[in-house]
C-alpha positions in Angstrom: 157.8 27.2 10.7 161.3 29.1 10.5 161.4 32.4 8.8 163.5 33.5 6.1 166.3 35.0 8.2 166.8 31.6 9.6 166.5 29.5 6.6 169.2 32.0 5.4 171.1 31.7 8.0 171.2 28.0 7.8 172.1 27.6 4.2 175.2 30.3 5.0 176.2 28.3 7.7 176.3 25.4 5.2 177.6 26.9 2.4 180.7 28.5 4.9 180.8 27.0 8.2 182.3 29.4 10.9 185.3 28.2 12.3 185.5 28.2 16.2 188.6 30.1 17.5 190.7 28.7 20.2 191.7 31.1 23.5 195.0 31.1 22.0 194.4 32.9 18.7 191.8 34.8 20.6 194.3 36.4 23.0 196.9 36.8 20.0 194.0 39.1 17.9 193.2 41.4 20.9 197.1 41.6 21.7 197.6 42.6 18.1 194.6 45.5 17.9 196.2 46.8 21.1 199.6 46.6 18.9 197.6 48.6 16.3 195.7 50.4 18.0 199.3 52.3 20.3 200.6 52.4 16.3 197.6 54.5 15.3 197.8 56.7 18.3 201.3 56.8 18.2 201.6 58.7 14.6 198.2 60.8 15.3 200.3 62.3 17.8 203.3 63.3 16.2 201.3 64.5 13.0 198.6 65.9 14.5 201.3 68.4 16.7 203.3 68.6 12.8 199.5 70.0 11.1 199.0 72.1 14.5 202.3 73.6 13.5 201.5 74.2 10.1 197.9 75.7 10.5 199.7 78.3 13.2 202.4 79.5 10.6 199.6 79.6 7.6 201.0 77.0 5.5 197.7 75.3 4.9 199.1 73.4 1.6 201.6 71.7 4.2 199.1 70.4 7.0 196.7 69.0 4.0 199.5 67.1 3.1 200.3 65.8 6.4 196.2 65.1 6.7 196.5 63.2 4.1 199.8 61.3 5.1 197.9 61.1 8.5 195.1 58.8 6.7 197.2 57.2 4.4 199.4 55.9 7.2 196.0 54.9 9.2 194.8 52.9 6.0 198.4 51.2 5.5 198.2 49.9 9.4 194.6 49.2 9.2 195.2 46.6 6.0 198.5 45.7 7.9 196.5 44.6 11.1 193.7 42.8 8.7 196.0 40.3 7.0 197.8 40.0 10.5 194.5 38.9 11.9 194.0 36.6 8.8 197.1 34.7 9.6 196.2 34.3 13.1 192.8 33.1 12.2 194.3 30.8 9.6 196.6 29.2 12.3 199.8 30.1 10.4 
């Protein structure tokens, strides 16, 4: 007898069957999180040393803003790298 995680299982994999991915788009989504992943650390740096600045001279307003820009920016590559990934996936 099969429990019910497998007969779940089973009727997902019926209802949406999960495509295989070839080495090819496998290599092109790791290539692209290592893209991402050098953008992400890339603006951390330069506005993490801009809300280091601001938190020395007291202008707290200022290095919210740029915490804030920091995430934002984080969020817009994030969604960015997602519908990249989608594409490869697709095979477009």
């Amino acid at each position: 007898m099969k429990t019910a995680y497998e007969l779940a299982m089973e009727r997902l994999s019926k209802a949406a069957p999960v495509k295989k991915l070839t080495d090819e788009q496998k290599k092109s989504l790791a290539e692209l999180d290592s893209q991402y992943a050098a953008k992400v650390a890339e603006r951390e740096l330069a506005l993490k040393e801009e809300i280091n600045q601001a938190t020395v001279q007291g202008d707290l307003e200022k290095a919210e803003q740029l915490a804030k820009r920091l995430a934002a920016e984080r969020r817009s590559l994030q969604a960015d790298l997602e519908a990249r990934k989608e594409k490869v996936r697709q095979g477009q």
